[in-house]
C-alpha positions in Angstrom: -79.9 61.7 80.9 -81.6 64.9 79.4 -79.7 64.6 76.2 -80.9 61.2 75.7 -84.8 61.5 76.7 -84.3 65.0 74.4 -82.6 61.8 71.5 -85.4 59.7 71.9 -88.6 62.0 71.9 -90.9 61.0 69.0 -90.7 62.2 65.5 -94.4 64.2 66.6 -91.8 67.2 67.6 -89.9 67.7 65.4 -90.3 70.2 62.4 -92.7 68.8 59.9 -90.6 67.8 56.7 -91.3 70.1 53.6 -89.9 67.7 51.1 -87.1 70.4 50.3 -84.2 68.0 51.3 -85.1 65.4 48.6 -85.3 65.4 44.9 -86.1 62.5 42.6 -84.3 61.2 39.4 -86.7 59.0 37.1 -84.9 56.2 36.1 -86.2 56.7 32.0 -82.9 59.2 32.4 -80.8 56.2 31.9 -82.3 55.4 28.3 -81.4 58.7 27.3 -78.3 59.2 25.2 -76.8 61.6 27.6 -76.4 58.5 29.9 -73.2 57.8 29.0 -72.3 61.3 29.1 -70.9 61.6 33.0 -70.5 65.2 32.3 -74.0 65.7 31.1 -75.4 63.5 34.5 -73.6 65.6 36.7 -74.7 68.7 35.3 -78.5 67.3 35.2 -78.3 66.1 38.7 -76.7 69.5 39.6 -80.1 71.2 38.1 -82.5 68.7 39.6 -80.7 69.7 42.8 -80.9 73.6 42.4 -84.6 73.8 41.2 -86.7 75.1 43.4 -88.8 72.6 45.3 -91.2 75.8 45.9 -92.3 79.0 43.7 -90.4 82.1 46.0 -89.8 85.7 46.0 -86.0 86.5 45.8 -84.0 89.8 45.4 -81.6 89.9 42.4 -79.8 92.8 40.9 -82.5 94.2 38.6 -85.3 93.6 41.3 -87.5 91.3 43.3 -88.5 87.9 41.1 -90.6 85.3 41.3 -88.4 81.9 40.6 -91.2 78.9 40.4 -91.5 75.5 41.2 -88.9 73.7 39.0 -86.6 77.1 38.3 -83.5 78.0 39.5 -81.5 81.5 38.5 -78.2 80.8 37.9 -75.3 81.6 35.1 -72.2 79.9 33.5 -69.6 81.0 35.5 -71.4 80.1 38.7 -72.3 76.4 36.9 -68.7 76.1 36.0 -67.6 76.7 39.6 -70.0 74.9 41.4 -69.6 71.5 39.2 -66.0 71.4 38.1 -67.4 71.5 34.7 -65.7 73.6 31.8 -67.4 76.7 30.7 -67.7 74.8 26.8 -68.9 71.8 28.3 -71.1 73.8 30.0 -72.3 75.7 27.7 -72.9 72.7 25.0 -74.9 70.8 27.5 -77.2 73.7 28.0 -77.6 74.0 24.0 -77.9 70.3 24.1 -80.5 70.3 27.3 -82.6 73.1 25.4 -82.5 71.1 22.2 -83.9 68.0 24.1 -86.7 69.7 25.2 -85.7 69.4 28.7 -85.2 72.8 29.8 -86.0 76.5 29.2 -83.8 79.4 29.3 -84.6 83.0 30.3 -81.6 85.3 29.9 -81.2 88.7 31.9 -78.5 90.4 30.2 -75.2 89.4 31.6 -76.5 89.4 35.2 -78.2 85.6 35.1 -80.5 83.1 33.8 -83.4 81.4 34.8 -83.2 77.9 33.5 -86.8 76.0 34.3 -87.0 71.8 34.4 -89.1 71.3 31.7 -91.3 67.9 33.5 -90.2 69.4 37.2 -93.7 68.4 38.3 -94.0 65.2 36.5 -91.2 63.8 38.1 -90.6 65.7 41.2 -94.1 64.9 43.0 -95.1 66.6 46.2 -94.9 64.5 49.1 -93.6 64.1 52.9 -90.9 62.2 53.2 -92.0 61.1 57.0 -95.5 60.1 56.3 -93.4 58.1 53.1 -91.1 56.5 56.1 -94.0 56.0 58.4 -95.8 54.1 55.5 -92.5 52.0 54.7 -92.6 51.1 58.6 -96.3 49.9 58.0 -95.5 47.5 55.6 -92.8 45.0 56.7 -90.2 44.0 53.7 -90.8 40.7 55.5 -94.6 40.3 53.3 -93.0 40.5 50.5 -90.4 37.4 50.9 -93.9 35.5 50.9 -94.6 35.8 47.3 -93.7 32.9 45.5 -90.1 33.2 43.4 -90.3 31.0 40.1 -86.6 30.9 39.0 -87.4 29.6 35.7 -90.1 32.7 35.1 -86.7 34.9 36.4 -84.8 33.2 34.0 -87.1 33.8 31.2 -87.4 37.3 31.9 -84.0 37.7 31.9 -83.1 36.4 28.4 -86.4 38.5 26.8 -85.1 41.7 28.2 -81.4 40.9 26.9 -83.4 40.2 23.3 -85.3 43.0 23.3 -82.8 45.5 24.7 -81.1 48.0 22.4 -77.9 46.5 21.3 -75.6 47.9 19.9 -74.6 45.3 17.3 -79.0 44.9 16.7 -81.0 47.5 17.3 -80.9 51.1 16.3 -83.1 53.8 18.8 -84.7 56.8 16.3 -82.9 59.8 17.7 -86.1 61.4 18.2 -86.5 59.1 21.3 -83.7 61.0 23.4 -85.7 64.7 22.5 -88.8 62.8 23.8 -88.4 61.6 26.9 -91.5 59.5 28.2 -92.6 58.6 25.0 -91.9 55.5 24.2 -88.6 54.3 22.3 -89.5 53.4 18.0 -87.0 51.0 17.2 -85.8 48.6 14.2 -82.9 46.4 13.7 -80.4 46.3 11.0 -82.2 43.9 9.4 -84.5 45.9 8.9 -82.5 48.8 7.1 -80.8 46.2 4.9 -84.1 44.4 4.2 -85.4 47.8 2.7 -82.2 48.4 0.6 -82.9 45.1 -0.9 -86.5 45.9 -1.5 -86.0 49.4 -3.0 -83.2 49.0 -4.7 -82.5 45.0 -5.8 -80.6 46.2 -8.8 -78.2 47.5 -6.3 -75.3 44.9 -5.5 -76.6 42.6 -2.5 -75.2 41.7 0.7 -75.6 37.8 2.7 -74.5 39.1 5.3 -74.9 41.4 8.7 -71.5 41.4 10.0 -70.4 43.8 13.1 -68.6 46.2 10.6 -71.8 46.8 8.5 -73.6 47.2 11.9 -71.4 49.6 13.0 -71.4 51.1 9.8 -75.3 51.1 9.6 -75.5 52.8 13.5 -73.0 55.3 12.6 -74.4 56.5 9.3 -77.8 57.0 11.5 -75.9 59.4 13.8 -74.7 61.8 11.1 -77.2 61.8 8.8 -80.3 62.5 11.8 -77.6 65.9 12.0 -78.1 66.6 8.1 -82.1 65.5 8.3 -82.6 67.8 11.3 -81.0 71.0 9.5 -83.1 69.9 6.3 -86.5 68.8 7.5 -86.3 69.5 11.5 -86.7 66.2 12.0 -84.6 63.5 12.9 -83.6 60.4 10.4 -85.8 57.2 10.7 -86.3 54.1 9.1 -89.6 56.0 6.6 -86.3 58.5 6.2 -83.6 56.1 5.0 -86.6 54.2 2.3 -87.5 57.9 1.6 -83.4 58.1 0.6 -83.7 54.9 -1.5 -87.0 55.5 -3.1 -85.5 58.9 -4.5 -82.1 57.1 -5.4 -84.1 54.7 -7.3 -85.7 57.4 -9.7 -83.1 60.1 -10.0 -79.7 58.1 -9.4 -80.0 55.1 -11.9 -76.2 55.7 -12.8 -75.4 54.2 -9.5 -77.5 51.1 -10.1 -75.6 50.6 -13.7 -72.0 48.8 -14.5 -70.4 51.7 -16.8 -67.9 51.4 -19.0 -65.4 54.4 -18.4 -64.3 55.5 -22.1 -61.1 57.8 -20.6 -59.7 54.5 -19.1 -61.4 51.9 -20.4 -62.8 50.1 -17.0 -65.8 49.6 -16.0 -67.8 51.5 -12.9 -69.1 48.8 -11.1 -72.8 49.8 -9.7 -72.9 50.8 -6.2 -73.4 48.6 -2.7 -74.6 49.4 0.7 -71.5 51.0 1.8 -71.6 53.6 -0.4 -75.0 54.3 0.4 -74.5 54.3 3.8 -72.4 57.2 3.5 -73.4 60.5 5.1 -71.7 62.8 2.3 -73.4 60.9 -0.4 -77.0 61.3 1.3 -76.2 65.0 2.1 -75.5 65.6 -1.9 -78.5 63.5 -3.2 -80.8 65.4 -0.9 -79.2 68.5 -2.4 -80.0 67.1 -5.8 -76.2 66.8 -6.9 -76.2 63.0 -7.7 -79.1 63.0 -9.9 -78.7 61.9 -13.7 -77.9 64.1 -16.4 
């Protein structure tokens, strides 16, 4: 009988809750690109998990240290064991975390590193996870089945979110979106890149037509050419980028907007189309200047 009055004495005696045992993911993580990396959640989660919920005083090799809210000392080995992840994944996702803005690294030699969560106190408020329970007991789920439900406003919702979404046959994100995250997503459809070509460059051959091969086409060409952007201009590739491309094109490369007759064989060059400038080697050698006219 003593073990069950000791079961059922109030929540009053127990140790207070220091919020240590819980961490928080925001949900914006799932726009990110990484989202469909389960590698690169894992090893996220894993930090989120490690960071210190308070700033403490531990002992390491070279001395006492201070490891703050939102830091954790750690290295790659230990990361590699304690995940399952390998040490190149690893060590990619780091680079690739760093890059993103979302952590910091602070490298001791070969003893360890103290990696700090960039937005650790944005996301990861302070608060007591009993006076959160005592407040969910407060406020019956029961009030809420009392609002009115209007299927059709549901319905509607639905469909606009589907619209709107990021497609992947539609829309294309700017890259600079997933080194940003809580700033909100620029976006632009294929349209719209194929509605500039025409604008820029109408001496160019025209296209009727969208279909899912010059989408993907369109999407992929974004991917490589935000890597040869960022190495250029520290910046990623946008829509201002790719009418920037065009604009240029339209000046310096008029060969490609010409049918020319080919005296060695006797055809003709037939002026180019949106494939061809959709391609990420031609971009990277007209930014270099090696298309221009002679």
């Amino acid at each position: 009988m003593s073990n069950v009055l000791a079961f059922r004495q109030p929540d009053t005696v127990r140790p207070e809750a220091t919020g240590k045992g819980f961490a928080l993911m925001h949900r914006q993580f799932m726009d990110s690109k990484l989202y469909k990396d389960s590698q690169a959640v894992h090893l996220w989660l894993h930090f989120i998990m490690k960071a210190n919920y308070e700033s403490k005083q531990v002992s390491t090799d070279i001395g006492k240290m201070v490891i703050g809210r939102g830091q954790f000392i750690t290295g790659r080995p230990t990361l590699v064991t304690e995940t399952g992840i390998s040490d190149n994944k690893v060590k990619s996702l780091l680079d690739t975390f760093c890059r993103m803005g979302m952590i910091t690294r602070e490298s001791y030699g070969r003893n360890f590193t103290r990696i700090t969560l960039v937005k650790y106190d944005e996301f990861q408020s302070i608060f007591n996870p009993t006076e959160v329970q005592q407040k969910s007991n407060a406020e019956p789920q029961i009030a809420r089945l009392q609002e009115p439900v209007n299927p059709t406003e549901i319905q509607q919702k639905s469909i606009t979110k589907e619209i709107t979404n990021n497609s992947i046959t539609n829309v294309i994100e700017s890259p600079s979106s997933a080194d940003k995250p809580g700033k909100k997503k620029p976006s632009f459809s294929c349209e719209d890149v194929v509605n500039a070509y025409h604008d820029i460059l109408p001496e160019a051959k025209g296209i009727r037509a969208l279909s899912d091969k010059r989408r993907n086409l369109i999407k992929t060409f974004w991917v490589k050419a935000s890597k040869i952007t960022r190495q250029l201009d520290s910046q990623p590739f946008t829509l201002e980028s790719w009418k920037a491309y065009l604009t240029y094109i339209s000046t310096n490369c008029r060969w490609m907007l010409e049918n020319r007759p080919d005296a060695r064989s006797g055809k003709t060059w037939q002026k180019k189309g949106l494939e061809y400038f959709l391609n990420d080697e031609t971009y990277l050698l007209v930014r270099e200047g090696a298309k221009d006219d002679h």
